[in-house]
N, C-alpha and C positions, 0 to 999 in steps of 0.2 A: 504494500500500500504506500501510496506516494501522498507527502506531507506539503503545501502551502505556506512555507514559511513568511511571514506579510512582517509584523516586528517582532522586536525578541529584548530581553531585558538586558542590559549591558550594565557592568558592574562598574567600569571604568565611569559610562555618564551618569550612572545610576537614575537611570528614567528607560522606557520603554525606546527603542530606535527603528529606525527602517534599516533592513539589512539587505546586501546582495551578495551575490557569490562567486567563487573565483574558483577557476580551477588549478590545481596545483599538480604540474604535471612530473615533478619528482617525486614525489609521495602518491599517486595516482589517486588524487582523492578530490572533495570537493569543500571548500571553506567557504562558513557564512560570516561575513565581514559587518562590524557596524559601519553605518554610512557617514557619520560622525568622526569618531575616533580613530578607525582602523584596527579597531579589535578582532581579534581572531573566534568566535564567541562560538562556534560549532565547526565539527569538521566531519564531514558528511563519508563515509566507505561501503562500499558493498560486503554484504559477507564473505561474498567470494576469495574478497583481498584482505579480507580483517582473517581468512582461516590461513591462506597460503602464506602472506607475510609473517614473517620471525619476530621475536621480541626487539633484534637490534634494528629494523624498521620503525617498530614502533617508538625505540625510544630517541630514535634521530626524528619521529616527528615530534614528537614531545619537544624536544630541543626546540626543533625548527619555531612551530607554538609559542615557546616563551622568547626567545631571542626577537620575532616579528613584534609581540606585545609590545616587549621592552621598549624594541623601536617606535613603534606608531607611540607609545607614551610619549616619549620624550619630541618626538617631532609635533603632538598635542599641546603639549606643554610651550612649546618657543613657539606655535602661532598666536596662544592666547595671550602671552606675553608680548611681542610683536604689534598684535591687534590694540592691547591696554597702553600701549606708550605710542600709538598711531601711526607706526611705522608700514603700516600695512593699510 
């Protein structure tokens, strides 16, 4: 059964977001992104690839997940500061 994902709750804006999705084609997988912040907030596989992939896949995507966050936070952070002294 296929899901409708419309918005989804992001921790980073902490309010509901509109989200889209990207596909990741080293991980073969599918990310829903906030449209906001750049949050990585779902990351969509089939089972087919969640049985065959190994643990060290999964834990390079894990990696991949927090190191993205990390980024999109901090590039978050220097627009809303950017925006507050009106440099933008």
């Amino acid at each position: 059964m296929l899901y409708e994902i419309d918005t989804i709750y992001c921790s980073r804006c902490q309010r509901y977001v509109t989200v889209f999705d990207a596909e990741n084609e080293e991980f073969s997988t599918k990310e829903i992104i906030c449209t906001d912040c750049g949050k990585i907030l779902m990351v969509i596989r089939s089972s087919f690839q969640s049985k065959s992939d190994s643990t060290f896949l999964l834990k390079s995507l894990e990696k991949h997940i927090i190191r993205e966050n990390i980024k999109t936070g901090k590039n978050l952070k220097l627009r809303e500061y950017l925006s507050k002294s009106g440099a933008l």
